[in-house]
C-alpha positions in Angstrom: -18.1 -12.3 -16.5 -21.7 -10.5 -15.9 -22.2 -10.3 -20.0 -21.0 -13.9 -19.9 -23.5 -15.2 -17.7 -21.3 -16.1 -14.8 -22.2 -17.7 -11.3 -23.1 -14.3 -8.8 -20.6 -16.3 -6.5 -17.7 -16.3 -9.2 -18.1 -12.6 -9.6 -18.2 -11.6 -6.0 -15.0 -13.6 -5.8 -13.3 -11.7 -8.8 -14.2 -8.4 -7.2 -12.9 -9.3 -3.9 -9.8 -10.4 -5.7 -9.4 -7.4 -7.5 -10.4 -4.6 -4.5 -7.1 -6.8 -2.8 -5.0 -6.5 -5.8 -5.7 -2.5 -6.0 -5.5 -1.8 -2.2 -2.3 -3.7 -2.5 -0.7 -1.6 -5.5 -1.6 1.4 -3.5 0.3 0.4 -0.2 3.0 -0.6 -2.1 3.0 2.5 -4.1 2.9 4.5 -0.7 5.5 2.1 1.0 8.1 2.7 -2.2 7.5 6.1 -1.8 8.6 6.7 1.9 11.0 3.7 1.4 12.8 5.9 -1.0 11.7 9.6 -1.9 11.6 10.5 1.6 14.7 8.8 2.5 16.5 10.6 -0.2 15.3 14.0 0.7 15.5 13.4 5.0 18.9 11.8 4.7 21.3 11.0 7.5 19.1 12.0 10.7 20.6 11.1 14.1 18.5 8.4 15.7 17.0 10.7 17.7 15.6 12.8 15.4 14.5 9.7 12.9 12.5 8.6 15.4 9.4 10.7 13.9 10.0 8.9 10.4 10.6 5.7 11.7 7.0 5.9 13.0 5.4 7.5 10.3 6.5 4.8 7.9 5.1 1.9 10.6 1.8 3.9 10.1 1.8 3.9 6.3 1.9 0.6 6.7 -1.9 0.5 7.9 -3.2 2.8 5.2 
């Protein structure tokens, strides 16, 4: 786009678009991976003890 000679505002919109697109890949990548890894290696927890987990994966949520 820059070698192309687009608009500053077109470009500063394709950045923006793509900073979202990367910061969402990477929640997702960290939301698959408690969603699944850790499940699979916690396992059955009473609910008591999953409280811990429960709230860890709310958190990742934010990151």
């Amino acid at each position: 786009m820059i070698e192309g000679g687009k608009p500053c505002l077109d470009i500063a919109q394709q950045l923006s678009a793509v900073e979202k697109a990367i910061i969402n890949a990477k929640r997702t990548l960290i939301q698959d991976h408690l969603y699944h890894c850790l499940e699979e290696i916690v396992g059955a927890l009473p609910r008591d003890r999953r409280q811990s987990i429960d709230e860890f994966k709310t958190i990742a949520k934010y990151l």
